[in-house]
LUMPA-472355 format. One record per residue: residue number from 1; residue in three letters; x negated, y negated, z negated of N, C-alpha, C, O in turn. Coordinates in nm, 4 decimals. Each point is the difference from the previous one (the first is absolute). Layout:
<nodes>
[NUM; Ala; [X; Y; Z]; [X; Y; Z]; [X; Y; Z]; [X; Y; Z]]
...
</nodes>
This chain:
<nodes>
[1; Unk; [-8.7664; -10.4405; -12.0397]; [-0.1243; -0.0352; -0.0662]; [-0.0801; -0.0905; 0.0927]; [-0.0307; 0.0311; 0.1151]]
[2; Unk; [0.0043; -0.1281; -0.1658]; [-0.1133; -0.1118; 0.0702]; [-0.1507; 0.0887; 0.0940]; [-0.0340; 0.1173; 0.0156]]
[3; Unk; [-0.0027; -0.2091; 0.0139]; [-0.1546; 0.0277; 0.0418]; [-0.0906; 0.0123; -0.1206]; [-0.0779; 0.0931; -0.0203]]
[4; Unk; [0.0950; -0.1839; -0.0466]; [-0.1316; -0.0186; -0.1339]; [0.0834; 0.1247; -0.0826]; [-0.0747; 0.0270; -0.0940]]
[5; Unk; [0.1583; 0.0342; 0.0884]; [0.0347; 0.1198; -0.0831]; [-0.0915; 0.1009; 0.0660]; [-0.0990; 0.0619; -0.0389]]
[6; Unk; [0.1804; -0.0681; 0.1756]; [-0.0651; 0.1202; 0.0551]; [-0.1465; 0.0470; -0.0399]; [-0.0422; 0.1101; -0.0352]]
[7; Unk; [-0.0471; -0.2854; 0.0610]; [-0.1391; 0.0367; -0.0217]; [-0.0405; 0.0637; -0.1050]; [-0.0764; 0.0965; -0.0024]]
[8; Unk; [0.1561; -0.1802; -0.1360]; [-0.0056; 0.0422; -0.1520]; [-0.0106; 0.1328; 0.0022]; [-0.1086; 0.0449; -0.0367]]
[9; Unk; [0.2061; 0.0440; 0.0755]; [0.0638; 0.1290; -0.0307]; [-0.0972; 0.0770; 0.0684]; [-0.0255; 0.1089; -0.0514]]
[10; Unk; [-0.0538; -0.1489; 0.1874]; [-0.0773; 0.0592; 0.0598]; [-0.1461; 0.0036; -0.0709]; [-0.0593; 0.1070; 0.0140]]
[11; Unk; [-0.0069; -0.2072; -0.0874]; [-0.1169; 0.0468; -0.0488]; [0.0795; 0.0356; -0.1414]; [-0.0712; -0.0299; -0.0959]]
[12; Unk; [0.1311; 0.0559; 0.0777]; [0.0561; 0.0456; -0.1880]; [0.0178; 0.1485; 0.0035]; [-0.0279; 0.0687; -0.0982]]
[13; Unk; [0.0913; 0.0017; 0.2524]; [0.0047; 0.0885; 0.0565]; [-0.1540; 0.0824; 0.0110]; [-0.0291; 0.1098; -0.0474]]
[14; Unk; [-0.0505; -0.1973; 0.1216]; [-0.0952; 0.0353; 0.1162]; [-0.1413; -0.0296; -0.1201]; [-0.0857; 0.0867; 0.0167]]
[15; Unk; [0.0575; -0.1624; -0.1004]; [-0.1005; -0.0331; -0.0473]; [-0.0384; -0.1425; 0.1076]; [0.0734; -0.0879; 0.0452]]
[16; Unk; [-0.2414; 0.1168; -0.0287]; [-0.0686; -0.0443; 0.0445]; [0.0295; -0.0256; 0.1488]; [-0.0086; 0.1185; 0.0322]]
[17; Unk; [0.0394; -0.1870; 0.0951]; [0.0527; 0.0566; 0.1178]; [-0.1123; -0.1159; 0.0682]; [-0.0524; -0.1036; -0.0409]]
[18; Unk; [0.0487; 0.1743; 0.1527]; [-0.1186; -0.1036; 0.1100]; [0.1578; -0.1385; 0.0498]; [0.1226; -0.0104; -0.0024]]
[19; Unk; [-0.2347; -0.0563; 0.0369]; [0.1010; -0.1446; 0.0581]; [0.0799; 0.0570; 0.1089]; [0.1205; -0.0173; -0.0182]]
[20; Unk; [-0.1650; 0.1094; 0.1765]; [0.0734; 0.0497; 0.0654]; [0.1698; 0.0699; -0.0464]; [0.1094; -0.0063; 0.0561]]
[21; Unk; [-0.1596; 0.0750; -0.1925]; [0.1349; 0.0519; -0.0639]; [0.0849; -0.0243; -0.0588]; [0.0927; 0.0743; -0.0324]]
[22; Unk; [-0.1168; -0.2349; -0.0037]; [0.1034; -0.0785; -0.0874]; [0.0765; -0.0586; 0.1190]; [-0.0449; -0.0185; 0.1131]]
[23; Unk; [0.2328; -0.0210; -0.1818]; [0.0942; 0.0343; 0.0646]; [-0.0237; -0.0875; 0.0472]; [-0.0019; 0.0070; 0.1229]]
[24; Unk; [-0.0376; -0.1706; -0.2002]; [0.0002; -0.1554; 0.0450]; [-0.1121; -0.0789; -0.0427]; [-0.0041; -0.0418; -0.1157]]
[25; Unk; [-0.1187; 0.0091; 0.2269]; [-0.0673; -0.0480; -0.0780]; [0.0231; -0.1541; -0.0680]; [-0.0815; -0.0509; -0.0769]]
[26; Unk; [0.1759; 0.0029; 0.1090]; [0.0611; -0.1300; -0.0326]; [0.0339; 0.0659; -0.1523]; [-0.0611; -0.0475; -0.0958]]
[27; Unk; [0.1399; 0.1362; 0.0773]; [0.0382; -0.0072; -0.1336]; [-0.1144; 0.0758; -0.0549]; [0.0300; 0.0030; -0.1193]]
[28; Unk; [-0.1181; 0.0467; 0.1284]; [-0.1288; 0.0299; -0.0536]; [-0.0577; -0.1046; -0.0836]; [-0.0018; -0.0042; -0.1230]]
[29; Unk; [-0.0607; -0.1074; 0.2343]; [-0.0403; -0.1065; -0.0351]; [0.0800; -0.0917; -0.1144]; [-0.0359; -0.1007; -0.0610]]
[30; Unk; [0.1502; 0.1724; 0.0581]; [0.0847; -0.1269; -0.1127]; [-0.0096; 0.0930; -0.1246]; [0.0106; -0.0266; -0.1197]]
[31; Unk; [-0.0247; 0.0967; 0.1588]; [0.0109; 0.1173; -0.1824]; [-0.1353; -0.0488; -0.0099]; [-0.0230; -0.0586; -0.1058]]
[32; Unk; [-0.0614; 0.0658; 0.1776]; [-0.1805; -0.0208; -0.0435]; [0.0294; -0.1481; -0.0659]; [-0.0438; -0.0240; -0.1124]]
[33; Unk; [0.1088; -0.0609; 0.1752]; [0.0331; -0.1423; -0.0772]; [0.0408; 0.0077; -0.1509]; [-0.0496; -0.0428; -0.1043]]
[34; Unk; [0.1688; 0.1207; 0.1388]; [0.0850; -0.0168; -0.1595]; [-0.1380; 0.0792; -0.1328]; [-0.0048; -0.0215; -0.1211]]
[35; Unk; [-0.0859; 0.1089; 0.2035]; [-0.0727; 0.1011; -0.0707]; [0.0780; 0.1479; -0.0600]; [-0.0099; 0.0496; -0.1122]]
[36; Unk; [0.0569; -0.0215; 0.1823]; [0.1024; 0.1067; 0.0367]; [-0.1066; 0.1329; 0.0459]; [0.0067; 0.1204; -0.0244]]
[37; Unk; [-0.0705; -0.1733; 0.0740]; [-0.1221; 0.0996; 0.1303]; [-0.1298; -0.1023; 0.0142]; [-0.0217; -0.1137; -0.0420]]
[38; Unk; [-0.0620; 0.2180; 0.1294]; [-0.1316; -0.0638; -0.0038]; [-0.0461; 0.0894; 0.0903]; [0.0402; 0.1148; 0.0189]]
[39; Unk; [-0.1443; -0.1855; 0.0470]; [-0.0618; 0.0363; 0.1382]; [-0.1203; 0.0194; -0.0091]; [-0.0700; -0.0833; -0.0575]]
[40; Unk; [0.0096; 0.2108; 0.1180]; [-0.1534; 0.0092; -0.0120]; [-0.0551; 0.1102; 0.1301]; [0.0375; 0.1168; 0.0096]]
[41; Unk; [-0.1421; -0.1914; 0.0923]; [-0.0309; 0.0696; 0.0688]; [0.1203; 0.0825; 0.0995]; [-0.0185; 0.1106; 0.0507]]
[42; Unk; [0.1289; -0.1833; -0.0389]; [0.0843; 0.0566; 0.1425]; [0.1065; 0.0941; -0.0612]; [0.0826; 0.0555; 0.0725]]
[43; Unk; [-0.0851; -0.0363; -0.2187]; [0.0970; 0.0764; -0.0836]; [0.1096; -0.0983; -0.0812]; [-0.0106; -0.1227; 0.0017]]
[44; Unk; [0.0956; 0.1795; -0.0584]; [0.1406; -0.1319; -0.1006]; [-0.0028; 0.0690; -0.1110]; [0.0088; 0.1216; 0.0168]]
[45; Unk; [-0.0209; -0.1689; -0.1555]; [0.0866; 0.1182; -0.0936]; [0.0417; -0.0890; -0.1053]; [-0.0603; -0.0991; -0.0412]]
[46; Unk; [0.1735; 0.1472; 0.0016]; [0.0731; -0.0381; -0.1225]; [-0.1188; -0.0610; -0.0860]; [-0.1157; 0.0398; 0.0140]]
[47; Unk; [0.1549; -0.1464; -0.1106]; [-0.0565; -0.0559; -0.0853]; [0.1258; 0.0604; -0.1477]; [0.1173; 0.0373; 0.0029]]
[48; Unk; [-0.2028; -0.0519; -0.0983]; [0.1236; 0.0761; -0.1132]; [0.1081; -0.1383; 0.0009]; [0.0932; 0.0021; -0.0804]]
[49; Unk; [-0.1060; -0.0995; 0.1565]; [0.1527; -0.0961; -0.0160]; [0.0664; 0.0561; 0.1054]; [0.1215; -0.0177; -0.0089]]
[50; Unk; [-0.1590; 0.0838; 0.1132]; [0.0272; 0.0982; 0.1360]; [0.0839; 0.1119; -0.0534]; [0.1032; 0.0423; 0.0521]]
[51; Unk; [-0.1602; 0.0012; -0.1636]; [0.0557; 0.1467; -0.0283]; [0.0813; 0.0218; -0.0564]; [0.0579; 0.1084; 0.0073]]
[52; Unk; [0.0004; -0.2686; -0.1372]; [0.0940; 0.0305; -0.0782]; [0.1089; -0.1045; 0.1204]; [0.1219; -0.0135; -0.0106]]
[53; Unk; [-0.1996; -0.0404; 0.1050]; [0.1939; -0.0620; 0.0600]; [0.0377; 0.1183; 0.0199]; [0.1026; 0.0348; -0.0585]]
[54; Unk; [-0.1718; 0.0625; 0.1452]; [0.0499; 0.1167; 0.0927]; [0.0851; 0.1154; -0.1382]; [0.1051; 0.0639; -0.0013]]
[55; Unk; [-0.1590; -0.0739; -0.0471]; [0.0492; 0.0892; -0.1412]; [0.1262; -0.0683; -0.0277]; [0.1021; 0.0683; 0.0074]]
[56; Unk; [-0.0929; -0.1841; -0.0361]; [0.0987; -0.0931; -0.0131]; [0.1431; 0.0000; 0.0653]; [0.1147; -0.0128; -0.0430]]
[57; Unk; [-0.1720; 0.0328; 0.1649]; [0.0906; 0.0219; 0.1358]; [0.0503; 0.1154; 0.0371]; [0.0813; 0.0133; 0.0914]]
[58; Unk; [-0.1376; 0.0973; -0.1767]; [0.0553; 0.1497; 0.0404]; [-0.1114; 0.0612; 0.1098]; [0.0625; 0.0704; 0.0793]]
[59; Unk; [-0.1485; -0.0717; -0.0599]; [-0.1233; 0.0310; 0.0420]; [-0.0135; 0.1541; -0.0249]; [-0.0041; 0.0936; 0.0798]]
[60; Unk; [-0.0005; -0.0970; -0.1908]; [-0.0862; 0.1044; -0.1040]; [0.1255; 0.1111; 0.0461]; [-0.0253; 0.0959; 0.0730]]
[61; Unk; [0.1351; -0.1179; -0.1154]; [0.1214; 0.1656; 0.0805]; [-0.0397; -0.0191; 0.1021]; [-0.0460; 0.1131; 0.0154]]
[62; Unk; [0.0135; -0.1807; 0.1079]; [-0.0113; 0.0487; 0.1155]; [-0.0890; 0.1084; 0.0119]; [0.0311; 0.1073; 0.0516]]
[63; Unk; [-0.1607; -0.1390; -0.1071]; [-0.1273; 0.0226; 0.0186]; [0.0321; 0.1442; -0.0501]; [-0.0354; 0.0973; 0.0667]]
[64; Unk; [0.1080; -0.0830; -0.1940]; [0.0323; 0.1182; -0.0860]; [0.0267; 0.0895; 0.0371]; [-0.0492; 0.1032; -0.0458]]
[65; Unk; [0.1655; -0.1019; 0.1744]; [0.0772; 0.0456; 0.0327]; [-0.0636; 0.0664; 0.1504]; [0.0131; 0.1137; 0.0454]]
[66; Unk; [-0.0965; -0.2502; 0.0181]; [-0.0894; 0.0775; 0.0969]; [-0.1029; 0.1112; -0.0086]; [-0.0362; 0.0632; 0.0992]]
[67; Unk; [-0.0305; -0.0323; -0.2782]; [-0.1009; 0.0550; -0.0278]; [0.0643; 0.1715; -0.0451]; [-0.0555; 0.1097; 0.0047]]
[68; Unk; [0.1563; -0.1398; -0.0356]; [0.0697; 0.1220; -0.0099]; [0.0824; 0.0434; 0.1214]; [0.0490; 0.1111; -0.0203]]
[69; Unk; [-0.0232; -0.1531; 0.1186]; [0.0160; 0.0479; 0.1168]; [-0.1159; 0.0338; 0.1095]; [0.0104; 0.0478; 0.1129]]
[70; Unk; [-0.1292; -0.0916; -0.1899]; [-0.1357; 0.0740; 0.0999]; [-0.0275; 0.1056; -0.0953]; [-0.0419; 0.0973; 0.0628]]
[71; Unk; [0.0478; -0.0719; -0.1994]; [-0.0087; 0.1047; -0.0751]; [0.0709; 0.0822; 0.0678]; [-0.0810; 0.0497; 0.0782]]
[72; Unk; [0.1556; -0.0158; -0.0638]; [0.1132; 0.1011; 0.0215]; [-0.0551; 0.0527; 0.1453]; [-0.0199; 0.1199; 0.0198]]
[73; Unk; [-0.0058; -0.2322; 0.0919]; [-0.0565; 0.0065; 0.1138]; [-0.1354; 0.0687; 0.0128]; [-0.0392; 0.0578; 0.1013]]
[74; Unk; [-0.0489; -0.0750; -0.2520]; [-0.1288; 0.0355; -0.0073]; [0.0355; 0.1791; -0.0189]; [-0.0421; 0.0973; 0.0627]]
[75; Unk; [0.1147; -0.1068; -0.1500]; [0.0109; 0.1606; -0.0358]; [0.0875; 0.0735; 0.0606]; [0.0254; 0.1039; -0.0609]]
[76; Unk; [0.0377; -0.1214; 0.1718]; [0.0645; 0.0423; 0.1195]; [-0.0952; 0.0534; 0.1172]; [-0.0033; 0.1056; 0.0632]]
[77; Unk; [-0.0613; -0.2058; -0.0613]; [-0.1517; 0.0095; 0.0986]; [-0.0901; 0.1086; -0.0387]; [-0.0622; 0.0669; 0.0826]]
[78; Unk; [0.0556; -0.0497; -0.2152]; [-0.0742; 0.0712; -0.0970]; [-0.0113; 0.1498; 0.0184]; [-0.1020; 0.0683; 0.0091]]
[79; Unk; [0.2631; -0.0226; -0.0047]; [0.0651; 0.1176; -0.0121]; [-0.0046; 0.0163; 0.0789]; [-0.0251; 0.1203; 0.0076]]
[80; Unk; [0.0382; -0.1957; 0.1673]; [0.0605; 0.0199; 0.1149]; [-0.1651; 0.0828; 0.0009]; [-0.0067; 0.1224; -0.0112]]
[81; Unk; [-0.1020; -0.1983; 0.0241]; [-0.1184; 0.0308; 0.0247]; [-0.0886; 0.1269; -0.1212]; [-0.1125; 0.0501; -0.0017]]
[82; Unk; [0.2024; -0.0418; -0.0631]; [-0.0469; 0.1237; -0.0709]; [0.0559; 0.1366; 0.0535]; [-0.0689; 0.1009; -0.0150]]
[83; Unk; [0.1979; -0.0934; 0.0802]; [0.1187; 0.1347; 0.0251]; [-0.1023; -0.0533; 0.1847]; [-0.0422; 0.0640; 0.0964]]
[84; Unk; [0.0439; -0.1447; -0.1186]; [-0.0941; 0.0230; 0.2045]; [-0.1061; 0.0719; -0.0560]; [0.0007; 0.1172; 0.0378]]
[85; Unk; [-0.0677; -0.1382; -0.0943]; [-0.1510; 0.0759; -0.0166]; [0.0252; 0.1527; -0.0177]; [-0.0495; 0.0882; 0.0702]]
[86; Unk; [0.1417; -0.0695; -0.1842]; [0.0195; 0.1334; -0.0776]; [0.0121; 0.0657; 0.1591]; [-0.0842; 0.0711; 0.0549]]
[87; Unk; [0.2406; -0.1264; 0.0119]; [0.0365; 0.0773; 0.1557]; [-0.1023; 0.0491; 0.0964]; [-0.0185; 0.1019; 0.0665]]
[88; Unk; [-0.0552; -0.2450; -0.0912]; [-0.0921; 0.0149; 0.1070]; [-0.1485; 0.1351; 0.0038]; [-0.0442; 0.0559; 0.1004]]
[89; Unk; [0.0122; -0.0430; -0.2033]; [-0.0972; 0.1017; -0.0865]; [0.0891; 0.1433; -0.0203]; [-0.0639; 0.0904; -0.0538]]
[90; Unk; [0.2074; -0.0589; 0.0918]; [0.0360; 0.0924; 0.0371]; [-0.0059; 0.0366; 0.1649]; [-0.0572; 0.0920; 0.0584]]
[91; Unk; [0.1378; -0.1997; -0.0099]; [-0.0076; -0.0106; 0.1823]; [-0.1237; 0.0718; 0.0474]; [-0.0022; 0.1063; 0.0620]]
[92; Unk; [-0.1641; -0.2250; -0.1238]; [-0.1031; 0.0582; 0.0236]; [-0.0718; 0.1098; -0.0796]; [-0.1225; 0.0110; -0.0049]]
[93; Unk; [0.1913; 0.0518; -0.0435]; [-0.1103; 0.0973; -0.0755]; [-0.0536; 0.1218; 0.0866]; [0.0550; 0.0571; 0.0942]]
[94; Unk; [-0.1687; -0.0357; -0.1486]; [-0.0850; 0.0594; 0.0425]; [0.0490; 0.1405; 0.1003]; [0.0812; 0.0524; -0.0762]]
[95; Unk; [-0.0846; 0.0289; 0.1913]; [0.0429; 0.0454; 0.0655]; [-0.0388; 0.1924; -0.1316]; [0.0783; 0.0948; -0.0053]]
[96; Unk; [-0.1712; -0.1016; -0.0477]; [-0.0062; 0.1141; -0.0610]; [0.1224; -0.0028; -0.1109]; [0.0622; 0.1041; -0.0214]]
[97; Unk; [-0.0385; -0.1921; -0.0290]; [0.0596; -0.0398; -0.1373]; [0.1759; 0.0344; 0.0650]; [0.0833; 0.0682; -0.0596]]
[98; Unk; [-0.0673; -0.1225; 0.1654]; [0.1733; -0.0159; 0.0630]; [0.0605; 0.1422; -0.0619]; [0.1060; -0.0185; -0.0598]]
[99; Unk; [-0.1365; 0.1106; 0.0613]; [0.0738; 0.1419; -0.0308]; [0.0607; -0.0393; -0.1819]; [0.1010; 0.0570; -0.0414]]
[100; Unk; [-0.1693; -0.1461; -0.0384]; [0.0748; -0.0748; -0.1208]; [0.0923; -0.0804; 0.0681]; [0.0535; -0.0537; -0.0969]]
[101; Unk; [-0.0033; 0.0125; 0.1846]; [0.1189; -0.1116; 0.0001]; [0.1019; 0.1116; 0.1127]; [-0.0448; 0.0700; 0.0908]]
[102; Unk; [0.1801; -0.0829; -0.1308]; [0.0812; 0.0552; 0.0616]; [0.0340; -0.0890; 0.1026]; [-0.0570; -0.1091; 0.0013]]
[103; Unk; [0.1544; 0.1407; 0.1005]; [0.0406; -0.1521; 0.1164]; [0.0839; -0.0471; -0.0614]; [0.0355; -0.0835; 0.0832]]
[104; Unk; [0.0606; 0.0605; -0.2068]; [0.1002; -0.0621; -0.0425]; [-0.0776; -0.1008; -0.0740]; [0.0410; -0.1145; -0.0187]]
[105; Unk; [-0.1493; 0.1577; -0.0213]; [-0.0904; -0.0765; -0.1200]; [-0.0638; -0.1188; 0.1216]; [0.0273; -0.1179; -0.0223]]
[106; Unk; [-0.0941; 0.1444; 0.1230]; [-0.0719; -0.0728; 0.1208]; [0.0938; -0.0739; 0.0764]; [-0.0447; -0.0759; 0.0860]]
[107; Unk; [0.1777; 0.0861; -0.1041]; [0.1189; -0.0814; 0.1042]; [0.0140; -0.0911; -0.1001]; [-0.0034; -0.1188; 0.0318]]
[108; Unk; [0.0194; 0.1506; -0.1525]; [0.0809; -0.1164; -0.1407]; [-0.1464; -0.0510; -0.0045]; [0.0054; -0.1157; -0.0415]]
[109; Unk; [-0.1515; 0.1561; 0.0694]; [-0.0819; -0.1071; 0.0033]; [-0.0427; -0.1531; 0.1311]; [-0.0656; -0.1042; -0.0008]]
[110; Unk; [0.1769; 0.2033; 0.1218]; [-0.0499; -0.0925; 0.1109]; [0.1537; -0.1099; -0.0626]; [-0.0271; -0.1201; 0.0021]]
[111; Unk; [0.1252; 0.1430; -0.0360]; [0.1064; -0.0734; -0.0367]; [-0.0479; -0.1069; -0.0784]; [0.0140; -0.1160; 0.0388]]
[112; Unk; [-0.0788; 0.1488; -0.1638]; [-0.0562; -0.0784; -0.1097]; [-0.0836; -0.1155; 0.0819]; [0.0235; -0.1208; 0.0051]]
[113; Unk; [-0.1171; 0.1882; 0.0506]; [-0.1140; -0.0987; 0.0706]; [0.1047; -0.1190; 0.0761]; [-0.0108; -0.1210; -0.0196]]
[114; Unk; [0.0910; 0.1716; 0.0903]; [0.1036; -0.0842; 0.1066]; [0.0589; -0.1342; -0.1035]; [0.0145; -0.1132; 0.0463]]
[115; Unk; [0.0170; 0.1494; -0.1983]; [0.0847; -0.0410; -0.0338]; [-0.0666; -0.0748; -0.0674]; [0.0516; -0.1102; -0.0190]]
[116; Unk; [-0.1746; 0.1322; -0.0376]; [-0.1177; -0.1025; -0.0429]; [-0.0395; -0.0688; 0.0871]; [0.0175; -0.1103; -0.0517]]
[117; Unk; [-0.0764; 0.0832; 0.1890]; [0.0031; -0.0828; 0.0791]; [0.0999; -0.0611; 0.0258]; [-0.0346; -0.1117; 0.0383]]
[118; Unk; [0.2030; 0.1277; -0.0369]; [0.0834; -0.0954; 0.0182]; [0.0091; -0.0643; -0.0827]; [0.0069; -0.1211; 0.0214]]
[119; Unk; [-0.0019; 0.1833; -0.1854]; [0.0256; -0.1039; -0.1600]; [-0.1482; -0.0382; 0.0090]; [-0.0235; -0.0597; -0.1051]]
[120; Unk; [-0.0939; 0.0652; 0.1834]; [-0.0899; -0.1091; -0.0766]; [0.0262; -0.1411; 0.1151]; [-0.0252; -0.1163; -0.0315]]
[121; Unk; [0.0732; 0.1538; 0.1494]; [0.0505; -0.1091; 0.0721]; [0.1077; -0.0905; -0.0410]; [0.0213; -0.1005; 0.0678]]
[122; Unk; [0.0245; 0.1173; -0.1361]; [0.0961; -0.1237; -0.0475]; [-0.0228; -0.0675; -0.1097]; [0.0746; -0.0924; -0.0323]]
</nodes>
């Protein structure tokens, strides 16, 4: 893939992106030519002749395909940080209350916690 793709795919991807974040500002400047994109205040974004090349070009599965792989990522994160909390609110419970949790129940909660901090790390 070219430079001026890259850029394409990057605000079609990205939206709106500051000038620092575009891939090329050479090919920036030429999509702003063709009217592809448009510049305002230190930002780039697709113009709708911007949106249907990138659509055109297969854009749109990338993008598709990236949004459902942060889904999945979102609700991984989700769970990881819900089974940490639940663990964690056993680990700490209240020192009067402990005679309700057996130690098999308080070990499978320090496990859980362990295992939610490793699955929300990846």
């Amino acid at each position: 893939m070219d430079r001026e793709n890259d850029t394409l795919r990057c605000l079609f991807l990205n939206g709106p992106t500051l000038d620092g974040d575009v891939p090329s500002k050479q090919q920036r400047d030429e999509l702003i030519a063709r009217g592809a994109a448009y510049r305002c205040d230190g930002w780039t974004q697709l113009t709708e002749l911007g949106l249907q090349i990138s659509l055109g070009v297969g854009f749109g599965i990338d993008k598709e395909k990236r949004d459902r792989e942060r889904a999945v990522t979102d609700e991984k994160r989700l769970i990881a940080t819900q089974a940490l909390g639940m663990a964690l609110s056993l680990i700490y419970m209240p020192a009067g209350r402990m005679h309700l949790i057996d130690e098999t129940l308080l070990g499978n909660a320090t496990q859980v916690a362990e295992a939610a901090i490793t699955h929300a790390r990846r």
